[in-house]
Every structure is written in C-alpha cells, then in structure tokens.
N, C-alpha and C positions, 0 to 999 in steps of 0.2 A: 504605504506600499500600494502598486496598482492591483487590481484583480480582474478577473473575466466576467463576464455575464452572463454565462448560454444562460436561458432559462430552464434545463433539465439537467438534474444531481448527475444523473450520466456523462454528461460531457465537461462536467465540471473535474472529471478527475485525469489526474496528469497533466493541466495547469495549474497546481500550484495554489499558494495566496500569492496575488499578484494583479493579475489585470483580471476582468471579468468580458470577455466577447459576450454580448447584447443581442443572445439570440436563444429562443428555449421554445417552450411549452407553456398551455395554462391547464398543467397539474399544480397539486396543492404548493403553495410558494412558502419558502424556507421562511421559517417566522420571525421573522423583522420587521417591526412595525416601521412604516413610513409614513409623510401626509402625504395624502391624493392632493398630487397638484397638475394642472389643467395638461392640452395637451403634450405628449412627446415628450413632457415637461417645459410647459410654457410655450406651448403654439396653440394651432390651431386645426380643425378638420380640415382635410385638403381634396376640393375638387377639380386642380389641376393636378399636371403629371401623371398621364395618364399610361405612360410605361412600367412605372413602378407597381409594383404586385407582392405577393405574398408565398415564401418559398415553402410548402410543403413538406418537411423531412421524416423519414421511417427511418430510425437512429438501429443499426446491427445489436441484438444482444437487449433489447429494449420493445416491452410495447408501447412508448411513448413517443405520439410523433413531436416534434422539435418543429418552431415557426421560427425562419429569420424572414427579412426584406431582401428582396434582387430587384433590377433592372433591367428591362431593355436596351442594347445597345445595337442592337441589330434585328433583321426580321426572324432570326432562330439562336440568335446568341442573347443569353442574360449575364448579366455580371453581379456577383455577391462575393462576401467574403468564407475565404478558405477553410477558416472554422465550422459554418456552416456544412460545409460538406463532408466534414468530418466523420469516416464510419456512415454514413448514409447508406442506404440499402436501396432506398425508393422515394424520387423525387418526383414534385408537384406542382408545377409556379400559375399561382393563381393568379390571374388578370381580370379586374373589373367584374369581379363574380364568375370567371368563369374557368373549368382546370384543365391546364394543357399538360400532356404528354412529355417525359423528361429521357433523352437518347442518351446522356452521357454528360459528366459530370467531371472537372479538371479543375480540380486546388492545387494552389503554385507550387511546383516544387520543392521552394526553398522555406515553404513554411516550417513552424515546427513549434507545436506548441510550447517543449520542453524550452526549447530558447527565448521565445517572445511571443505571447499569445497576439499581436500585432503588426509585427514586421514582415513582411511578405504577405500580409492575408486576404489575397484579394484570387478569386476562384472564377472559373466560365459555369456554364450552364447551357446545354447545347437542346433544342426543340423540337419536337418529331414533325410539327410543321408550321409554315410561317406565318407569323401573327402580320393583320397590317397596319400596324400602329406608329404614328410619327416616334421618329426618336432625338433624342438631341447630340449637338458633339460633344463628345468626351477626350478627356485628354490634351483637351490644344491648349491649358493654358496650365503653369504653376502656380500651386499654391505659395501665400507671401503674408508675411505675419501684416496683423489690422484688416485682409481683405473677407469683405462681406460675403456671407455664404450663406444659402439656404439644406438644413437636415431634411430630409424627407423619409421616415420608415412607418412599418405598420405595427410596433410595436406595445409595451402596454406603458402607461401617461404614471405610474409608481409602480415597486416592485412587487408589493404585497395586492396590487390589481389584475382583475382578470377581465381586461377590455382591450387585449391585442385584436389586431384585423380591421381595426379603422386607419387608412391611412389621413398622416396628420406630417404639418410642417411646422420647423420652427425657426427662427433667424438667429446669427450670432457672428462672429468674426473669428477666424483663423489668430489661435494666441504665438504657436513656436512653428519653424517647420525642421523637422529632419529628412535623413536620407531614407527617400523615400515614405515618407508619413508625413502628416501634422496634427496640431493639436488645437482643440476648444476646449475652453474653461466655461465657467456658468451658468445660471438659469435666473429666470426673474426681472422683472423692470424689462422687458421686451427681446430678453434674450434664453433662446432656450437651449436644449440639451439632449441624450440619446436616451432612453431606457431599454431595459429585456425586449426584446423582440426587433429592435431595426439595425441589428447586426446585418451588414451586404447593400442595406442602403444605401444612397446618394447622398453627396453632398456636394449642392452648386454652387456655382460662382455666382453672386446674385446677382451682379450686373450682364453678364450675357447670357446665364443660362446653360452654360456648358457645364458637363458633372463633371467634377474636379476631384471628389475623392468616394472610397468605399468605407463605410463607416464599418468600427473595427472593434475596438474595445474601451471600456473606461475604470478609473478608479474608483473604488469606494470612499465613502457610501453612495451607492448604488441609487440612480434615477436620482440625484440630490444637485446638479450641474458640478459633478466633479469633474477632472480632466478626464476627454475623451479622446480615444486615437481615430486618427484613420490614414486609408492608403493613400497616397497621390497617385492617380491613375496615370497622368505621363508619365510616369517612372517606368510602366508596365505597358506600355505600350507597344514594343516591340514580343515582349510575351506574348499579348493579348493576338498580335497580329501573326506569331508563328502557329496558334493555336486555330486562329478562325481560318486562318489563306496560306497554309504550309508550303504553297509552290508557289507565294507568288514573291519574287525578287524586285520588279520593278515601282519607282515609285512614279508618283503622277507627273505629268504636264502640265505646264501652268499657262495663259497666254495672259495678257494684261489688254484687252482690246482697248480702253481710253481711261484715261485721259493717255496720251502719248507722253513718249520720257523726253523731260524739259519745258515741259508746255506751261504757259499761263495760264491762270484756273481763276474760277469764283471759289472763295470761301465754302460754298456750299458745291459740293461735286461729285458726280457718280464716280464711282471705279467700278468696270465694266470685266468682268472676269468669266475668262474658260476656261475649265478643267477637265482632263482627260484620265483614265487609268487603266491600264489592260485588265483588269476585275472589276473595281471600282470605286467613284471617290465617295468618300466618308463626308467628307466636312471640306469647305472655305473658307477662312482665317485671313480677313484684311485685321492690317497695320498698318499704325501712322508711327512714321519713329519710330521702329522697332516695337512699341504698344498696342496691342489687340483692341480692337475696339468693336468687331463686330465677327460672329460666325453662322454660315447658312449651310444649312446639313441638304439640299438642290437645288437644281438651277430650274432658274436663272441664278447665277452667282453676281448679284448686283446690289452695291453696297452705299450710299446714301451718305457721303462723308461730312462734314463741320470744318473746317481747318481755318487755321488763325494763320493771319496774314503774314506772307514769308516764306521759306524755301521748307519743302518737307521731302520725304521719301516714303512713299506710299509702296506695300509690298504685299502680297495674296501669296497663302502656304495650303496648298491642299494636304490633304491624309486620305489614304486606303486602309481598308480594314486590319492591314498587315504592319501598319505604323508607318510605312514609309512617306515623306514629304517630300512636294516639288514645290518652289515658289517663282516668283516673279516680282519685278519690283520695277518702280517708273520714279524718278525725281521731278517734282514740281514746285511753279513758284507762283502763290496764292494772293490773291490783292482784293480788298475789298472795296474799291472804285471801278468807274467804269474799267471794260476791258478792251484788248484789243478782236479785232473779226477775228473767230475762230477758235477761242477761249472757252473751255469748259465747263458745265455748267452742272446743276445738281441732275438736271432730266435728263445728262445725256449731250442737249446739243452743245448750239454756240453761242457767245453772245456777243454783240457788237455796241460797245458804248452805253453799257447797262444793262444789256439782254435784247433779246427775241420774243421776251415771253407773248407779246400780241405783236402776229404776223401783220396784221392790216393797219397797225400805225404809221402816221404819214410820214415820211421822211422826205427832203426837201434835196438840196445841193449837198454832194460829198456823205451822205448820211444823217446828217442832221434833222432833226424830227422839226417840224413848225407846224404853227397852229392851224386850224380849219384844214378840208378838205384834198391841203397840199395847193399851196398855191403856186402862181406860173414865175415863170422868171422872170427879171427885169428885161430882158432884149424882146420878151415876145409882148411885154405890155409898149412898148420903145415903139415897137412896128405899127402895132395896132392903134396908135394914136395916132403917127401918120399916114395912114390909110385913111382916118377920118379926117383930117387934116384938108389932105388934097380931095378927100369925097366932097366937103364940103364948099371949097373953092370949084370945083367943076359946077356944080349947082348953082 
C-alpha cells in the first residue's frame, strides 16, 4: 500500500497508511534505518534551474517548521503541492539563498487528504514582490508513459538524513499515466527518485524543458525508488489560470508570419511567429504533425525547424497565464534538393536552386552559377572579334 511523506509526525496524521507526500522537516526522523544513497536518490547537485527554491512552512498547532520544493512559474506566482500548504500559518520560498515574503497561499480545492494524498495536489503561492528570474513553460505538453523526465527538489538524498536544502536532480522516465497524475518507478543504474523534502517540485520533460508535473507523493519504503506520484500540470491549467488572471476571458492571438501556408521549404526552416494577449503570453508551442518539438517562454518566437522531405503541417499554440490558447498553423511541402526562388529557408530567407547563402556568388544566364568572375556572353565575345576583324583589315 502507498503512504505520504511530509517529513513532520504532524502532517502525517489524517492520511492514513497509504501514500507518503515528500515534504517535512529536519526534526528527529522516525527510526528506520535506510542506506544513504547519492542524490535525490541517485542524481546529482543541480546548478541549473534556477526558479526552483525551498518552501518555508510554520505548520498551525506546531513549533516545527516543515520544508517542501516550489517553483517559479511566474514573476509572483510559485507552484508546489497542496499538501504542503496544508494548515500552514507562515510561509517562506526561499530562492538561491535568499527569503521572499509569502501574500497568500491556494491549495486546490478538490484536494483532500482523506481521499488521496495525491490527486489534486498541486497548490499556488502568490509573492509580495516580483522576483526576475527566467522561468520556463509549463503545462504545454502531456505526460506519456517511456517519456524522459527530469525530478528536480530540494529534499533529503534518504529518510533517516539530514541534508535537505541542496537542490539536486535526477533522470528517470514516466512509468503509467492517469487522470490527472503520473507515475515513476525506481532508482539506481542512472535512474533516480523523490525523497522527504521535494514534495511541490518539478518534473520536466527532458527533451524541451517545459515542467510537466508537480511532484506529489510516493510509496513505501520511503526514498528506496518506490512508486512515486505526481500531478500533470496541464490538467490544472485552467485552475491555475483562474487563480493568477481571474478576469481575463480572452485567449491569445496567434500570427504565423513565414513560411506561408503551401509554400516549398528547405528541410531546414524557420517558423516565424507572433503572439499577442490582452494580459499576456506565457509560452509558444511550435508543432510539426500535431508534435511539440519546441517551446520559447519570449519573443522573438522563432523556431529553427528540421523536417523530413514531404508535406507537413506546421502549427504555434500560444498560452496566457489563465490557460487560454490561440494557435495558427500553415501546410508545407519540404524537399531536400535544390529549390524553387522564394522557398524557405532555416534563416528566414529564400533560396534559389540551393540557396542564397553567399550573396556575391556568380551567377551567369537564367540563374545559373559559372565559374570565375562571371563571364560574358557568347554575342558580346561574337562582336568583339569582329571589331577586331575589320580593325585589322583597315590597317
């Protein structure tokens, strides 16, 4: 059976045996011996990710503060999970050493420990003022069992340790998904796992980077790579966005400035994208085929494409902080031989019977490139010989 994690006896009560949420304290730890194994369980120290931080908690009814993982998702919004805010009194989110002011604190409604310490548990965190720290997209893409994912929390590396507050990452792959959650299994041989403290943490898609879930709870035995949960943030998306932008209705605008729809392309091809949003836009989300293959949190929203020779449909979906999407989308037909004038190119331009790439290449009759310096036509060499012709007969 699953069980929770908090790391403080406190919060442990009224879930149950069952899951453990993966967020506590480093008070004395329930005695159960473990082996200390390396980070996170089996990562590494992380000097990326620089949104991720360390949530602060003064638990009601308790002198013990409780440590989970939150996020950045915006310049005053953090995201962790709902457990962590559980009975909180006084919150803290620490960033790169340093402690920011906490206005207000929103665990999802439909949590509840009593029914699943995991399902719905993904909470906001709102900031008294704005940090300026990049952050990445969230939510644009769903999780799919086999896809590669990086943990990121600041928790402790086994349970019976007291080395929370290094943030540390570890790689592994999405093993089930349900509605709304999925799940990771083990640790070991280059794959890690969650322990006590990175409860609210990330977990990205490792191929774009975008955080795809909130780390949530796992089974016993505890910090050992049992099954762990977490939320899938697209699920929560339209929560997330009635919480940050409660008036705004509109979703964005999208424009597709090039390649143009139908057009011939190089293999290699910019998509050139505007986005607009009466608040603002979150994120840019090109697709090839309905597939995500790339997403940029501003503009320029200009996207560096690959495509394999043939007809595709290229398409950009913007998001507001409020969840809403606008997209666009253009049909092209991709050839990797010369092309025709005006064919698409990775930088943007055109290219004319293999490119433009150097302007000052000779090109001869019709386009044709020839060698040396561009040489003349045959009627002006025609003339010039009878000119000397007759020069030399008048002599």
């Amino acid at each position: 059976m699953p069980r929770c994690t908090f790391r403080s006896a406190s919060l442990l009560v009224g879930l149950g045996v069952g899951m453990v949420a993966a967020c506590g304290t480093d008070t004395e730890p329930r005695p159960r011996p473990l082996q200390r194994e390396s980070a996170i369980t089996d990562g590494t120290e992380d000097s990326g990710h620089p949104e991720v931080g360390r949530l602060l908690i003064d638990v009601s009814g308790t002198t013990a503060q409780d440590t989970c993982t939150a996020f950045l998702i915006g310049p005053q919004a953090v995201l962790t999970a709902a457990h962590c805010l559980d009975n909180s009194v006084t919150n803290l989110f620490q960033l790169d050493g340093k402690v920011h002011d906490v206005t207000k604190v929103i665990p999802h409604g439909s949590w509840d420990k009593a029914v699943s310490p995991y399902k719905h548990d993904i909470g906001l965190v709102l900031l008294k003022s704005p940090l300026g720290v990049a952050t990445p997209a969230y939510g644009t893409l769903a999780p799919t069992a086999g896809m590669a994912v990086l943990l990121v929390g600041v928790g402790r590396t086994a349970e019976t340790a007291q080395d929370s507050g290094t943030k540390r990452v570890a790689s592994n792959t999405v093993e089930n998904v349900g509605t709304g959650y999925f799940t990771i299994t083990g640790t070991g041989s280059g794959a890690g796992n969650i322990c006590l403290g990175d409860s609210g943490g990330p977990v990205y898609d490792k191929a774009s980077g975008a955080a795809l879930g909130v780390i949530s709870a796992e089974e016993s035995p505890l910090c050992t790579g049992a099954r762990s949960y977490h939320v899938a943030i697209k699920d929560y998306l339209s929560w997330i966005g009635s919480q940050l932008s409660p008036g705004d209705t509109t979703a964005p605008t999208v424009t597709i400035n090039g390649p143009a729809d139908g057009a011939t392309v190089a293999t290699s091809v910019m998509l050139d994208v505007s986005a607009t949003d009466d608040v603002g836009v979150v994120s840019v989300e090109a697709q090839v085929d309905g597939a995500s293959v790339s997403t940029l949190t501003q503009a320029p929203y200009q996207f560096a494409l690959t495509l394999s020779p043939g007809a595709h449909t290229l398409e950009a979906v913007a998001r507001d902080a409020a969840g809403h999407s606008g997209s666009a989308q253009v049909s092209v037909t991709a050839v990797s031989g010369p092309l025709p004038d005006g064919a698409a190119t990775a930088d943007g331009g055109s290219d004319a019977l293999g490119g433009d790439a150097d302007p000052d290449r000779p090109r001869g009759q019709d386009g044709c490139a020839v060698s040396g310096q561009g040489a003349p036509p045959w009627p002006s060499v025609l003339l010039l010989v009878i000119l000397l012709v007759r020069r030399r007969r008048l002599s």
